[in-house]
N, C-alpha and C positions, 0 to 999 in steps of 0.2 A: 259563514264562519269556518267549515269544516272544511273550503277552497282556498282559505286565509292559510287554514293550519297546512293542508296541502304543500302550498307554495312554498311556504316556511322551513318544511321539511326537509323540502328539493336544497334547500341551500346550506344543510349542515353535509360536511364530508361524510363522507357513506364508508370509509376504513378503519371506524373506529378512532380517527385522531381527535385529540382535547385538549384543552391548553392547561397549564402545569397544577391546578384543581385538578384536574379530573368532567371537568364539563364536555358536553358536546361541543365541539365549533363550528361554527360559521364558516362556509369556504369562502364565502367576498369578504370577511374581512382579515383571515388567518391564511398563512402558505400561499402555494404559488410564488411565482418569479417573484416576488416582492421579499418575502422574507427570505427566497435564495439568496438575494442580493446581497445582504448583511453574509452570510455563511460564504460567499462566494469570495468579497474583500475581505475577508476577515484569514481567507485562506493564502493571498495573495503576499499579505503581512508575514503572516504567518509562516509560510513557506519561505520567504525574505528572510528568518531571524534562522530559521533551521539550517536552510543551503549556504545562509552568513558564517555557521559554524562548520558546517560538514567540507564544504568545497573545499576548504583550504588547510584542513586539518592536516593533512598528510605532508604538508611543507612546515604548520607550524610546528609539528611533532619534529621532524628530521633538524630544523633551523634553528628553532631556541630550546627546546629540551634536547635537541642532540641524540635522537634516534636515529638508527641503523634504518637503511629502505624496507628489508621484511620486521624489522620489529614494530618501525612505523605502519606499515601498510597492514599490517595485524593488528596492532591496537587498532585503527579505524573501522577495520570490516566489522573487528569483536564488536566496539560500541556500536556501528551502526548495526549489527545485528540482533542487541540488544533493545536497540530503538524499536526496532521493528518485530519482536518478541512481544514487548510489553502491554498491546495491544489485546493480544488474550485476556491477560487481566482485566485488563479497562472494560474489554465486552464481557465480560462476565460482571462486573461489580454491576456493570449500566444492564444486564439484564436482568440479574438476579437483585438488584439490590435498588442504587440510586436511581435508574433510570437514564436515558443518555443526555439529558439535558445538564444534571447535576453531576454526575461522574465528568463531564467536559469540565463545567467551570472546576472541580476539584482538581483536575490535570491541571489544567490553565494555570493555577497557583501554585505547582509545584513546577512546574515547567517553568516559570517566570522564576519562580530559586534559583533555580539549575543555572539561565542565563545571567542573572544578577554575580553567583558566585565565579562563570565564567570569566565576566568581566574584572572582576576582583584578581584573578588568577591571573589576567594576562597585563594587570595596569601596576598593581602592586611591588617594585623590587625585591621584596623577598622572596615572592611567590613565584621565580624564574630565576634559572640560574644565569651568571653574566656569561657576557660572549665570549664566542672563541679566538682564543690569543694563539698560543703556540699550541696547547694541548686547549681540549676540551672538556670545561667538567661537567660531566654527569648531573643531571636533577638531583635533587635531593628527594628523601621519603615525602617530608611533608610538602615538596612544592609538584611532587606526582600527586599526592594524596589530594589536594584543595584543586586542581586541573581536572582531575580525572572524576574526582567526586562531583565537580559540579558536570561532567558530561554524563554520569551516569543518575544523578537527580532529574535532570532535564530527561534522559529515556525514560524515568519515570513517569515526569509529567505527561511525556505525550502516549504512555500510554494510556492512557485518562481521554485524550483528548482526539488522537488519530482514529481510533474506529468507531467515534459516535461520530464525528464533524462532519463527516460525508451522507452516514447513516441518518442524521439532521436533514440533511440539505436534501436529501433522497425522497424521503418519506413528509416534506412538502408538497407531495404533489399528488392527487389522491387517484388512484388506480380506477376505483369506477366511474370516474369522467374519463371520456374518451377523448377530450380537450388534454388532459391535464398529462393523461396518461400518453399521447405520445412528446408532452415536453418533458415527459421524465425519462424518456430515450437518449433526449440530446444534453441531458442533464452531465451526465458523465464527462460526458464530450468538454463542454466549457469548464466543470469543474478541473479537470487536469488542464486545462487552457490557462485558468486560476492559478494552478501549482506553477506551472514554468515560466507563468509573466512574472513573478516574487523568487523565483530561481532565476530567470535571464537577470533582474535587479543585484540579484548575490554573486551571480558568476560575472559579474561586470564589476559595478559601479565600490561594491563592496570588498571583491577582490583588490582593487586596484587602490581603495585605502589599507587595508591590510599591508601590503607587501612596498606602497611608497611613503603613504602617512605613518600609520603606526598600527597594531593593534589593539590600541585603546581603543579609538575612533571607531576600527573595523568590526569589536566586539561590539560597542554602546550602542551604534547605531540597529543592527540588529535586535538588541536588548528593549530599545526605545519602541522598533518596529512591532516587537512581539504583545507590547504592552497597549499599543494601538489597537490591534487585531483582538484583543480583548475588550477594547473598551469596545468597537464595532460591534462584536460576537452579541456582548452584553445590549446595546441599545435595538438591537434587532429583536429584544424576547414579546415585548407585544405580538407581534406578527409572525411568532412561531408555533405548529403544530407538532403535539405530542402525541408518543405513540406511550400507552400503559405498560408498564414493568411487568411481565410474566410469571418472571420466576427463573430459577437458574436452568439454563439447558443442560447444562452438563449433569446435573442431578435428575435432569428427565431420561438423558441419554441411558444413565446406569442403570433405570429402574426400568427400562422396557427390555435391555441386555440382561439383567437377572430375573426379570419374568420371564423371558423366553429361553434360559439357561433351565430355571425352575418346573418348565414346563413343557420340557424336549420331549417327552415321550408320547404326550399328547398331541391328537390328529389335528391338522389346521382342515375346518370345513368346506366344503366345497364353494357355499353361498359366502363371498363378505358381508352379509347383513346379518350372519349369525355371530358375526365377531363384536367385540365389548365398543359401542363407542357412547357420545353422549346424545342429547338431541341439540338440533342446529340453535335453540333458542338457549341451549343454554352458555354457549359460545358467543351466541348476538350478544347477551346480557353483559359478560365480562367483557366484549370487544375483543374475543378473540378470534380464529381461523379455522375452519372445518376441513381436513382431507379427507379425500375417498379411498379404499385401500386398494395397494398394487402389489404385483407378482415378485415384483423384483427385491433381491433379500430375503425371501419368502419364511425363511426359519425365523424372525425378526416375527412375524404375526405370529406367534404362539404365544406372545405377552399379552394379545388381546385375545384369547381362548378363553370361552368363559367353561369356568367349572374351579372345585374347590374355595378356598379364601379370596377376597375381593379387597387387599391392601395394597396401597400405591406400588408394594416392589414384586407382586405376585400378580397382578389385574391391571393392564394400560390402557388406555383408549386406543381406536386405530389411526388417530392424529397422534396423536403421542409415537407411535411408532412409526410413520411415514415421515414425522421430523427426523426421526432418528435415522432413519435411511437417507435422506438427504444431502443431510450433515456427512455421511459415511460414504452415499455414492462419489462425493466432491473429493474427497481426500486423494485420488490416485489423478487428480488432473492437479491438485496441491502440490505432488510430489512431482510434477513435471513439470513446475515451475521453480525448481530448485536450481536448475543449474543456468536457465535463461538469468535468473537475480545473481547467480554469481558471476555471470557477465558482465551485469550492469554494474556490478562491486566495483570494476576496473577501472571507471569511468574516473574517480573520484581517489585512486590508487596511484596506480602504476601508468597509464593513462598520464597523469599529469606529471609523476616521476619523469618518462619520457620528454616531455617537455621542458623540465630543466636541463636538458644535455643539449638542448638547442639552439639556436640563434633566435633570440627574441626581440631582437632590435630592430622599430620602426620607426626610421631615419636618425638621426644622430643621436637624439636626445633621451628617448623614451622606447623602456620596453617592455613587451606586455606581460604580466604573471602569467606563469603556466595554467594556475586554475583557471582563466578566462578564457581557457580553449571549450570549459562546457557550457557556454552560453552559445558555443555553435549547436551541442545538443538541445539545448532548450529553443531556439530560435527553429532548428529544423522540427522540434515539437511540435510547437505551436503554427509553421505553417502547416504540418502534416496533418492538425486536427481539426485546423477551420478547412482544408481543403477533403478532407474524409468528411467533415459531415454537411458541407454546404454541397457538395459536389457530390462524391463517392457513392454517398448513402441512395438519394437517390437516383442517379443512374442506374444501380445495381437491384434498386425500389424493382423498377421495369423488369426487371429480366426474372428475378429471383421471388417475387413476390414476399419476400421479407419485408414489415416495416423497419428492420434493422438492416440493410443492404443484403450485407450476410449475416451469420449466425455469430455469435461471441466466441464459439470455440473457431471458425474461422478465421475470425480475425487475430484472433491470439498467432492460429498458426502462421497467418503472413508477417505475425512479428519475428517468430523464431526462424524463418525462412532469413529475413532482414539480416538477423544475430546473425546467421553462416556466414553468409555472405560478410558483414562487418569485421568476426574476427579473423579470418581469409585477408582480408586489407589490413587488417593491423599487424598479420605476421609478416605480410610480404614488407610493408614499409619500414618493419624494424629492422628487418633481414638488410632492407638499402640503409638504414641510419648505420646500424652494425657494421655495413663493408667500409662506408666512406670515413666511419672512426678508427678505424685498425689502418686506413690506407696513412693516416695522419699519426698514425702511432698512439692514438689521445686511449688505446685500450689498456696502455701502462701506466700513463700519464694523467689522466683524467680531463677534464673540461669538458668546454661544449664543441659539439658538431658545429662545422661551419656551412651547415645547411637551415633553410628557415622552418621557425616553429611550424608555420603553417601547413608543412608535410602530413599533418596530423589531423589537419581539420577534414578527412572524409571519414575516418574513421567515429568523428563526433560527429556528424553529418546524419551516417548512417546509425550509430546510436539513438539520434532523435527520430530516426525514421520506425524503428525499430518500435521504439517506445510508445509512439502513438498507436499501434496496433494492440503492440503486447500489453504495455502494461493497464491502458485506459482500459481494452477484450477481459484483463484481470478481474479489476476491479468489477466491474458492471456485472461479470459472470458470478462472480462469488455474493455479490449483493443482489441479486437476481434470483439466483437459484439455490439461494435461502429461505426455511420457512421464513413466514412475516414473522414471531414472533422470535426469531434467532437471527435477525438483520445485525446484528452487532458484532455475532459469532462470524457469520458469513463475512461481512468487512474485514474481522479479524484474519482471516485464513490467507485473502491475500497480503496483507501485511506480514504473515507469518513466513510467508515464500521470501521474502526481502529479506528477514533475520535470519531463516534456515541458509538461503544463499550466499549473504556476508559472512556467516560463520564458516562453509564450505571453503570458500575461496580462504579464507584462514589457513584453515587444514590442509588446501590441496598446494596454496605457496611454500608452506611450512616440510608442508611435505617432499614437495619437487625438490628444495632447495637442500633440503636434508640429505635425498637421495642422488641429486648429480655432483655436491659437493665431496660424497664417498668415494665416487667414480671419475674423479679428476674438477673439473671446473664448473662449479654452479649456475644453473642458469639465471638465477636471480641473483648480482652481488650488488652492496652497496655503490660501486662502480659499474653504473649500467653500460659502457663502453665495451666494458671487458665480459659483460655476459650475454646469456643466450636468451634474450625476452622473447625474443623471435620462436624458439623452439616451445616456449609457456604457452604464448599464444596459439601456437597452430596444437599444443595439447589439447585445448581452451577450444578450439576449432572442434577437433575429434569429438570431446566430449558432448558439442550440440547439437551435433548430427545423429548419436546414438540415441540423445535425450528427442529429439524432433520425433525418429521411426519412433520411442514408445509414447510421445504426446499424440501420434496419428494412430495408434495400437486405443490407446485411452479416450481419444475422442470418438473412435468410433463405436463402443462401446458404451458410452455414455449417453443417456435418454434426458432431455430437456424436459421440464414440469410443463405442464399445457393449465392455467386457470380458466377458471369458467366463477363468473361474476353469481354472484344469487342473493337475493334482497328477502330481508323475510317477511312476517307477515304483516298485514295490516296495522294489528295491533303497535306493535312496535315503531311502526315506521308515524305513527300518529303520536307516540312519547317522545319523540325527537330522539331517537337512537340511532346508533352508526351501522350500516348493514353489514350484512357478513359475508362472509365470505368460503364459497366452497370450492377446493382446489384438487385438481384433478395430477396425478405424474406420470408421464407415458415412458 
């Protein structure tokens, strides 16, 4: 009987996952590639209904509401920066409150408004002003008002639903199996595989309803796609593994920062085992995570100083304060990801502005929308990410003794390396679109170059080369090198790089354009023949080379967590409890 219970034991996950009670699980019939599967399509759709709206925003704004190229290209970064803000919230409500199963479906339903009203806004004739005749008229309040409202609902929804969907599909796979745990390596890998096979579908098949069918068609069909992705999300919940709701981190963070404010005068001890923590059984019990304490931050231990009062904002654990360094160590590799994302702004910008000055004509009859130049980036994605981890990973296995080839801050860095090099190509090729328009005079005149769109497609090339390093090294790095119990926050941070960066690029077009236009001729005009993109770009150049020297300042300064597995005792392990775990940070 007591070999019976044994056996029984071995097969509930040992991380503390439960299915949405609150029970222990069973790892054969819970998680695992099986219930990724649901979170994986569900992401595919998903990504389909989002890059259905984004990719081509920048032409619907200039074409039927009749925006200006920077006021166009500003509203875009703003919302998508906005997109990628609202994330924070969403991991906060999913740590501290609903947990990340129910904060997704709560986005899911607001995100589907957002799209519903989009499509309202682009089918309905009131809700757009008519076309342009001799002059062009201006939107009206209420047909910005019902456009904009439903983009900025929809950043609502997904912040609900982007920094648990990953954190879901992550936390499938349970760490103290050494099976499971190195398919949660290659997790990331297909997940972003995921995202650009539902972007390559938007930047094609979607775009090219858009700009020859209509934008009814181009909205619905996304709106339809999104509602799939939900019904998927939704029939995958048998076979998903949940991780318990904590509590808010952010209320953890403050309260270990004003015990150690509280208690600055006081000696930190020499032994950490004189510092305040709990016993390891009592962390088994809740399913939560045990750290050991570290050097680093070191004024931070004097919230777990034991002497005087013993209340939450005055007395911390030394897990409680090892999160919080964490959380605080990552932030200066955050902030050096600000200006790689306002490169990748461009993609979806100016980028594709560029392409409308072009020859788009692919033989007589047909020709192609500007937006479907970034399916070159999604296509060089997605070969750069099956060939990184079928190949890359390991070849580099041998040499480097990583199970990750290299390390995630490396691979971030050979994205940034990528970026030079990319916007380097993008200045010089503007520089040539620039001369052969002026030689045509088309710099007074306007129209398009009589050169092909395709001039453009290394520059999307190298985008997608870019991305498979940078952005996939992002993510995995922040969802990584998060406590377990702040996996939502940590998701969040890289999503935060994306809003902080589209906002950037905001500022810094707004800015350029402001400041060359004082000094004679702007380099951003609504007539890009007649301006200097070429001179943004090689800005745009300078600025990731300075940004690179302090991502290799910051990496190297930064110390990876090292865990170390630990199962508790008997007793427990014979109640069918999930083992715990104690984590070491070097």
């Amino acid at each position: 009987m007591a070999e019976s219970l044994e056996t029984r034991q071995g097969e509930y996950a040992k991380d503390g996952s439960v299915d949405l009670r609150g029970n222990p699980v069973l790892r054969s019939k819970r998680g695992g590639w099986t219930a990724c599967s649901f979170v994986v399509v569900y992401e595919v759709f998903e990504r389909m209904a989002y890059y259905g709206i984004s990719s081509n925003l920048v032409i619907y704004l200039t074409k039927v509401l009749h925006q200006g190229t920077v006021t166009a290209s500003n509203n875009v970064t703003n919302w998508v920066g906005t997109v990628f803000l609202t994330p924070v919230l969403g991991a906060y409500i999913a740590d501290a409150h609903l947990g990340r199963y129910w904060t997704f479906v709560s986005g899911s339903a607001i995100y589907l408004v957002g799209m519903c009203l989009l499509t309202l806004a682009v089918s309905v004739p009131t809700f757009k002003p008519p076309p342009c005749r001799a002059t062009c008229e201006p939107a009206s309040t209420l047909q910005l008002c019902v456009f904009f409202g439903g983009l900025y609902i929809l950043a609502l929804g997904n912040g609900g639903t982007k920094p648990n969907i990953s954190t879901i599909g992550a936390g499938q796979f349970d760490e103290f199996d050494p099976k499971e745990r190195m398919h949660k390596l290659s997790f990331f890998n297909w997940w972003m595989f995921s995202i650009f096979l539902g972007t390559l579908f938007a930047n094609t098949f979607l775009i090219y309803l858009q700009d020859n069918v209509g934008w009814t068609v181009g909205y619905g069909i996304p709106t339809l796609g999104l509602i799939i992705s939900v019904i998927i999300f939704l029939a995958g919940t048998p076979f998903y593994r949940h991780k318990v709701s904590q509590g808010s981190p952010f209320t953890r963070m403050v309260r270990v920062m004003v015990a150690a404010v509280r208690k600055w005068k006081l000696p930190i001890p020499n032994d950490p085992k004189e510092l305040h923590e709990l016993d390891l059984e009592v962390y088994t019990r809740k399913g939560k995570f045990r750290i050991d304490s570290t050097n680093s931050i070191r004024f931070l231990n004097k919230a777990a100083v034991k002497g005087g009062s013993d209340t939450p904002w005055t007395l911390c654990s030394v897990t409680q304060v090892e999160e919080t360094k964490r959380i605080l160590r990552m932030l200066p590799i955050l902030t050096a990801m600000f200006i790689p994302c306002t490169v990748i702004a461009q993609t979806n910008t100016l980028f594709i502005k560029q392409g409308t000055t072009l020859n788009r004509h692919i033989g007589p009859h047909f020709q192609i929308p500007p937006a479907c130049l970034q399916a070159f980036v999604t296509i060089s994605m997605l070969v750069s990410v099956v060939l990184y981890d079928r190949y890359f990973v390991k070849a580099m296995k041998v040499w480097t003794k990583n199970p990750r080839g290299i390390t995630l801050l490396q691979r971030m860095g050979v994205g940034l390396v990528l970026q030079i090099i990319l916007m380097l190509v993008a200045s010089i090729t503007e520089k040539s679109r620039l001369s052969i328009a002026r030689s045509h005079g088309l710099d007074k005149t306007g129209g398009q170059v009589p050169v092909t769109i395709f001039i453009l497609i290394p520059q999307f090339v190298l985008m997608g080369m870019a991305d498979a390093f940078l952005i996939v090294g992002k993510i995995e790095f922040f969802y990584d090198q998060a406590p377990e119990s702040m996996k939502s926050l940590g998701t969040s941070y890289s999503l935060t790089a994306f809003g902080v960066g589209n906002f950037l690029s905001s500022f810094l077009l707004k800015l350029v354009s402001n400041i060359t236009s004082r000094h004679g001729k702007g380099w951003v005009l609504n007539n890009l023949n007649a301006s200097h993109l070429d001179y943004y770009y090689g800005f745009l150049t300078i600025l990731t080379v300075l940004n690179f020297m302090y991502f290799l300042y910051v990496s190297k300064i930064y110390s990876y967590k090292v865990e170390l597995f630990e199962s508790v005792d008997a007793s427990r392990e014979h109640q069918g409890a999930p083992y715990a775990q104690r984590e070491l940070c070097t």
